[in-house]
LOVOPA-782484 format. One line per field, with one value per residue: residue number from 1; residue in one letter; x negated, y negated, z negated of N, C-alpha, C, O in turn. Coordinates in steps of 0.2 Angstrom, whole numbers, plus 2048, in hexadecimal, padded with zeros to 3 digits. Layout:
BEGIN
nr	(NUM ...);
rest	(A ...);
n.c1	(X ...);
n.c2	(Y ...);
n.c3	(Z ...);
ca.c1	(X ...);
ca.c2	(Y ...);
ca.c3	(Z ...);
c.c1	(X ...);
c.c2	(Y ...);
c.c3	(Z ...);
o.c1	(X ...);
o.c2	(Y ...);
o.c3	(Z ...);
***
This chain:
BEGIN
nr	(1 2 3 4 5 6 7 8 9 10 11 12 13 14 15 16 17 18 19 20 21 22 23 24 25 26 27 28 29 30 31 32 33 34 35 36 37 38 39 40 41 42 43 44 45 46 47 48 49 50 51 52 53 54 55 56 57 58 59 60 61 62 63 64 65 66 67 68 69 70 71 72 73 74 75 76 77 78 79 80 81 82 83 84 85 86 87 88 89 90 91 92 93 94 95 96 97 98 99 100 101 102 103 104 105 106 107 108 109 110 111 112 113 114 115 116 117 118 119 120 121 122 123 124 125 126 127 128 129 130 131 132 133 134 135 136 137 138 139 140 141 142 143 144 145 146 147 148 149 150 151 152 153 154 155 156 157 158 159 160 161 162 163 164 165 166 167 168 169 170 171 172 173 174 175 176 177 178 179 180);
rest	(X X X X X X X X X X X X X X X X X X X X X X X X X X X X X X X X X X X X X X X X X X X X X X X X X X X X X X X X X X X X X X X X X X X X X X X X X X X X X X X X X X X X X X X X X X X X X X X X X X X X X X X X X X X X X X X X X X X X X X X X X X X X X X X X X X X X X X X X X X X X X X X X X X X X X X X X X X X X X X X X X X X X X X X X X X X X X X X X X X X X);
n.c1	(7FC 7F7 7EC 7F6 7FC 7F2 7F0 7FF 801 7F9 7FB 80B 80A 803 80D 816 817 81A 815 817 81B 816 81C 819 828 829 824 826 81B 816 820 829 835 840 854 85F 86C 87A 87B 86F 865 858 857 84F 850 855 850 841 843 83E 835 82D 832 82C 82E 829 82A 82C 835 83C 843 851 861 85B 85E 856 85C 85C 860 862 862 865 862 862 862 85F 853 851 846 83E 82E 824 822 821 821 824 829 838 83E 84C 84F 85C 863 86C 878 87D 88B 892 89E 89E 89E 89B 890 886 880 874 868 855 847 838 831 839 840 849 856 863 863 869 86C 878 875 878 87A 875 874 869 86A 85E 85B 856 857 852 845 83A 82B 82E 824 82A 82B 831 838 840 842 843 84B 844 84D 84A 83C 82F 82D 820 81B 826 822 815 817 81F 816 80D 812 815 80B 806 80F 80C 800 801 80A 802 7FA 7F0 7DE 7D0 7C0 7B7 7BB 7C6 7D5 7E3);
n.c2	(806 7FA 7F7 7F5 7EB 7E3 7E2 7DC 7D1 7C5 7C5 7C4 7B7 7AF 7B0 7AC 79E 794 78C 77D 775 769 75B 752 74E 747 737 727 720 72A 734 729 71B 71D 722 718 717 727 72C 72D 731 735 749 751 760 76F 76D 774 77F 77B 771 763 757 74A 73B 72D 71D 70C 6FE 6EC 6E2 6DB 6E2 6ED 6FC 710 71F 730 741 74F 760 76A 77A 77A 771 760 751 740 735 723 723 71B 70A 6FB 6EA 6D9 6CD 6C5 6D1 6DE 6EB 6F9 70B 716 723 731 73C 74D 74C 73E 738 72B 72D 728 716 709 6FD 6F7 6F2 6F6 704 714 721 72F 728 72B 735 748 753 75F 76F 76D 761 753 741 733 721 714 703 6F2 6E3 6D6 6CE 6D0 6DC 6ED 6FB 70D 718 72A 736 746 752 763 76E 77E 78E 79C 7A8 7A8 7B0 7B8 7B7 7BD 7CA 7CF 7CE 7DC 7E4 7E4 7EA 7F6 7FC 7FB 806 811 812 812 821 82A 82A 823 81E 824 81F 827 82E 836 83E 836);
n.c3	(800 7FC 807 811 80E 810 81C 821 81A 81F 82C 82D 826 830 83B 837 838 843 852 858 865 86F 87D 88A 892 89E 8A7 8A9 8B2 8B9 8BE 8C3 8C4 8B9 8BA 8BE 8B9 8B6 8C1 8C7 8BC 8B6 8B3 8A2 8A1 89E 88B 880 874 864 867 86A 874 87E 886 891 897 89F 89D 8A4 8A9 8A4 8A0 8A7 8A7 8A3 8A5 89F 89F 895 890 880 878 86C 85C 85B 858 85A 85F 85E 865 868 86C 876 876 87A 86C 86D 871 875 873 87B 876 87B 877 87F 881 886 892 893 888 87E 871 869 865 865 863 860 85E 85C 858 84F 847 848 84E 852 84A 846 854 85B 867 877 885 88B 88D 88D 88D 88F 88D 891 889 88E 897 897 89A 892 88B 887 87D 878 86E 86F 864 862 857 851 858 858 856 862 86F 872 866 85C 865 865 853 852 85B 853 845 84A 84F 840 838 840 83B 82F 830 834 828 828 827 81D 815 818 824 824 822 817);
ca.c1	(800 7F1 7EB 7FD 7FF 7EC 7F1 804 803 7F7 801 811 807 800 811 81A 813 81A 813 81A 81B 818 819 81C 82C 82C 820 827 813 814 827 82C 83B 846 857 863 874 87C 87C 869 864 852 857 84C 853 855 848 83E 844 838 82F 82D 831 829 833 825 82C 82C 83B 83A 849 859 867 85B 85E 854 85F 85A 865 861 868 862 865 864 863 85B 854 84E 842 83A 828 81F 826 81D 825 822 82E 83A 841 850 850 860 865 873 875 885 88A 894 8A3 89D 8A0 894 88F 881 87C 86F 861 84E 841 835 832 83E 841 850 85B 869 868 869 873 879 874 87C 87A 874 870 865 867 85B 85E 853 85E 84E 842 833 82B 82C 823 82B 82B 839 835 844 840 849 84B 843 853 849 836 82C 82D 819 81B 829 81D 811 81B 821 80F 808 816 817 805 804 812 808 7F9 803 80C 7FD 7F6 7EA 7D6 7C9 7B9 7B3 7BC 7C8 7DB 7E4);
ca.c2	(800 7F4 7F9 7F2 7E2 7DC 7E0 7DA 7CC 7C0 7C5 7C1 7AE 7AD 7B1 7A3 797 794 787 777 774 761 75A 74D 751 741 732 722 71E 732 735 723 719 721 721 710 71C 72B 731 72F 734 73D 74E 754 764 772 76C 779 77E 77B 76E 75C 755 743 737 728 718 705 6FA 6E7 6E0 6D8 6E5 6F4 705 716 726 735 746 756 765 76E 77F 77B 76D 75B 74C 73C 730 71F 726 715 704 6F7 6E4 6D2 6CE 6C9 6D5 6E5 6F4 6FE 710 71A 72C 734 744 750 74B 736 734 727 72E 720 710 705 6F8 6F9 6EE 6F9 70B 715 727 733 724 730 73D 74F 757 766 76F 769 75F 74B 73C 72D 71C 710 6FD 6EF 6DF 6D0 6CD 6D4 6E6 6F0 701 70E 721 72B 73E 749 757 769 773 786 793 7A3 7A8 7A7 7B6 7BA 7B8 7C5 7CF 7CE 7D3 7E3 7E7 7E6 7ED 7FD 7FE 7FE 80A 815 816 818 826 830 82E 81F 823 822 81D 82C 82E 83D 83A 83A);
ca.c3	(800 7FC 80F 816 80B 811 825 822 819 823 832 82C 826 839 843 834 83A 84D 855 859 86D 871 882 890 898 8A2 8A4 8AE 8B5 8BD 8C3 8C7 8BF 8B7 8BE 8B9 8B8 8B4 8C8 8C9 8B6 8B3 8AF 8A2 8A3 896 888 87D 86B 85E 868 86B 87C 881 88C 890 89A 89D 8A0 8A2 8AA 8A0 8A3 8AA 8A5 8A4 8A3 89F 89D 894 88E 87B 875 863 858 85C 854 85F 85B 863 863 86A 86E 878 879 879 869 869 874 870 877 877 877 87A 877 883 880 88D 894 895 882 87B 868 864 869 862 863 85E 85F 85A 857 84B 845 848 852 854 847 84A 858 85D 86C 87C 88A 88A 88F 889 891 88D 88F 890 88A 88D 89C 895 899 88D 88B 881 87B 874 86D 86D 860 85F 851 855 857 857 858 869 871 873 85D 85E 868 860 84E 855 85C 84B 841 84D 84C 839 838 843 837 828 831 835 821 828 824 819 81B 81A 82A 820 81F 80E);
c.c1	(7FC 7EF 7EF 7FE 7F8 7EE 7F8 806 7FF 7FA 808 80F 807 808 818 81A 812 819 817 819 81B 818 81B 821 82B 828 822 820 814 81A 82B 831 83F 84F 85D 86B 874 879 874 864 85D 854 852 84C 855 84E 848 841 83F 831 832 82D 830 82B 82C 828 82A 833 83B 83F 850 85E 863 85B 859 859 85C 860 860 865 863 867 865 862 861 85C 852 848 83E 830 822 825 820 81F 822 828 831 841 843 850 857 860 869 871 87F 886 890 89B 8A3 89E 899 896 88A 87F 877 868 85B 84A 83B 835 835 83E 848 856 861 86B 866 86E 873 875 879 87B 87B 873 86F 865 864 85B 85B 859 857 84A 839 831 82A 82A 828 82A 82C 836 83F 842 844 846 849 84A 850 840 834 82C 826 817 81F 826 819 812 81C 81A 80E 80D 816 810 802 809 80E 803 7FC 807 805 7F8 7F1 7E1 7D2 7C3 7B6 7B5 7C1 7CF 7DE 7EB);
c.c2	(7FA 7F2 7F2 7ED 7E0 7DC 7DE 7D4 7C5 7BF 7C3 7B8 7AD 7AC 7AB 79E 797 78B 783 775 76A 761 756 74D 74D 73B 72F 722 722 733 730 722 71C 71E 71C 713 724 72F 730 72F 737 741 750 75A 769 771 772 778 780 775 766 759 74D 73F 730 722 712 703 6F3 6E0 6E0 6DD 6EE 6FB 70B 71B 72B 73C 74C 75A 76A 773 782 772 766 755 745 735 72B 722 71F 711 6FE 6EF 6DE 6CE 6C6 6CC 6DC 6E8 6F8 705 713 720 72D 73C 748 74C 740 734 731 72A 72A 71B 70E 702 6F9 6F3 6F1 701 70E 71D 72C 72C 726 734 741 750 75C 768 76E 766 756 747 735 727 716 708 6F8 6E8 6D8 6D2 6D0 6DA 6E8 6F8 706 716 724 735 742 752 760 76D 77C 78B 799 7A3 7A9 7AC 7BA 7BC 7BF 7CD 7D5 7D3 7DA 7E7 7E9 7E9 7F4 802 800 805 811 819 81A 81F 82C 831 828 824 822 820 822 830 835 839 83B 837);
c.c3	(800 803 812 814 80F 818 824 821 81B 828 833 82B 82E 83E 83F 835 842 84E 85A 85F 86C 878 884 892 89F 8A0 8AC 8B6 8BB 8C1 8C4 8C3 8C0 8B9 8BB 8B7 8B6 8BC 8C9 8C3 8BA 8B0 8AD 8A3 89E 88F 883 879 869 863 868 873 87B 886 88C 896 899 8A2 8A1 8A6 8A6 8A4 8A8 8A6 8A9 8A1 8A5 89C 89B 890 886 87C 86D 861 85A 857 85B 85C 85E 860 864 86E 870 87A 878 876 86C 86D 871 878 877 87C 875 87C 87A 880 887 88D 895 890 880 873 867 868 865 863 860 861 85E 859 84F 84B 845 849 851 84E 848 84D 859 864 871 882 889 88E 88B 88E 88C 88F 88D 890 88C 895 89B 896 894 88E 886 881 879 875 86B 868 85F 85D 855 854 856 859 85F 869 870 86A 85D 861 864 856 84F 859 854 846 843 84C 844 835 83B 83E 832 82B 832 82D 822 826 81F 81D 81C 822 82A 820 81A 811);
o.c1	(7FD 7F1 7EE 800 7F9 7EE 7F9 80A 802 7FC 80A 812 80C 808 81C 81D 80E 81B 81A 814 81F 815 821 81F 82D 828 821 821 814 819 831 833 842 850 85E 86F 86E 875 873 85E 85E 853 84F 847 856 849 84D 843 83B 82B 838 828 833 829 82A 829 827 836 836 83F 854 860 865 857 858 859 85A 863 85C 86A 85D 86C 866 860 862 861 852 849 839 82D 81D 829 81B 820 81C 82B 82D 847 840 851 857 85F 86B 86C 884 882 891 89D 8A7 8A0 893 89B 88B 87C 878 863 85C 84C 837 83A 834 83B 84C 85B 865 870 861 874 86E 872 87F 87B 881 871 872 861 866 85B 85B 85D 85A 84B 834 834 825 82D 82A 829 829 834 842 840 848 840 84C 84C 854 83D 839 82B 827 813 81D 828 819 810 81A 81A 80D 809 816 80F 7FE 807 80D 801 7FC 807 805 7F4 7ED 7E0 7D2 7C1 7B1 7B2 7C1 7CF 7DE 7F0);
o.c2	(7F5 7EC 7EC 7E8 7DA 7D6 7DC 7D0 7BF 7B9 7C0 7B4 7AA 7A8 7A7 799 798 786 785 771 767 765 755 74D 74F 738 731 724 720 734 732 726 71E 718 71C 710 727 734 734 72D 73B 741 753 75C 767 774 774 772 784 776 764 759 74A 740 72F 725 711 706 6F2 6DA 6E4 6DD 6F2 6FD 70B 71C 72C 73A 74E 759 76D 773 787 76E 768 753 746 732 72D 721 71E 712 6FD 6EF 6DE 6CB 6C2 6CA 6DF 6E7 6FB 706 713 722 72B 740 745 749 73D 72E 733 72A 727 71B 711 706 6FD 6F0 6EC 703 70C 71F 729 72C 722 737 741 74F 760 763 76D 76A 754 749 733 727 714 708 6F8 6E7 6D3 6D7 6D1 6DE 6E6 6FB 703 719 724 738 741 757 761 76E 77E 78C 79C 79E 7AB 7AF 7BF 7C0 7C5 7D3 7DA 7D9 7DD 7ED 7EE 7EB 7F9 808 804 808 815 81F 820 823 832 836 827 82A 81C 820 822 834 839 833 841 838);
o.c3	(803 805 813 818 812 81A 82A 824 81A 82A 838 82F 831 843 842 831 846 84C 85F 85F 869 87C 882 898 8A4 89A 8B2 8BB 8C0 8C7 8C5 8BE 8C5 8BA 8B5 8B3 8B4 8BC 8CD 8C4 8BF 8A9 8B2 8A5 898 88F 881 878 86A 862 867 877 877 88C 887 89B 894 8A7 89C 8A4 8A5 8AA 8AC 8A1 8AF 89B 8AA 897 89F 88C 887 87F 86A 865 860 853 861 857 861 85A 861 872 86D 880 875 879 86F 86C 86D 87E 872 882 86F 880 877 87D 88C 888 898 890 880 870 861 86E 85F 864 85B 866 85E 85A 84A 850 842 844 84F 84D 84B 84C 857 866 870 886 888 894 886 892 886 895 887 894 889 897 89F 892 890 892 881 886 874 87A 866 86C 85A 85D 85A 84E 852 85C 863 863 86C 868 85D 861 862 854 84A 859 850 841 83F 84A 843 830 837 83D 830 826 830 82B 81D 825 81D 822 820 825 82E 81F 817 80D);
***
């Protein structure tokens, strides 16, 4: 039993500890301005659970909009990640949900933490709205909560569980190379 707690119990630490996906979904600079409506929206598209998606833009026109659309399959938080103005310029953002119902609006001058809340999973959009004449950069992290372990972890578990069942079924070894 000693054996099995030293090989079980690191492995169990290592596969508890899933790692936190970050990434880019969408950077103005790279795929061009984002789209001013619902009918020509940036879909980002199904984003990862358990990761952080990165939206990066500028806007700097009074009255222009960036929309973006995407769809979770668990949880979300949303969060302005970086803000870039010449004060004293507001930024606003609306958060849509399906069917064209607006659930949040609101102003920022700055960067700010969970704008929204948490959402379920579902299907969005983010318009973005610059209300002053000045370009503003900005950087907006949508974050989802993880649903279930990565496959490759799950693999993995069931490798090394089948494998330790194995030894102990055959009696494991000694060092003398004898089985008891």
């Amino acid at each position: 039993m000693k054996k099995f707690s030293a090989c079980v119990l690191p492995l169990v630490f290592a596969l508890s500890a899933t790692p936190v996906l970050a990434m880019t979904v969408y950077d103005e600079s790279v795929g061009g301005d984002a789209g001013a409506t619902l009918a020509t929206a940036v879909d980002l598209g199904i984003l990862a659970s358990g990761a952080t998606s990165t939206v990066l833009g500028t806007i700097g026109s009074p009255d222009e909009h960036d929309n973006f659309t995407f769809t979770t399959l668990s949880d979300w938080t949303f969060s302005v990640s970086s803000y870039s103005t010449v004060p004293p310029n507001t930024t606003g953002f609306s958060l849509w949900g399906a069917g064209g119902s607006i659930l949040e609006s609101l102003q920022i001058s700055g960067p700010a933490n969970d704008l929204f809340g948490t959402y379920g999973a579902g299907a969005y959009r983010i318009d973005i709205r610059e209300f002053s004449s000045s370009p503003t950069s900005y950087g907006f992290d949508i974050e989802t909560a993880a649903t279930v372990p990565l496959p490759p972890s799950l693999a993995l578990l069931a490798a090394a569980l089948g494998g330790l069942a194995l030894w102990r079924r055959a009696g494991g070894t000694r060092r003398g190379g004898t089985a008891g």
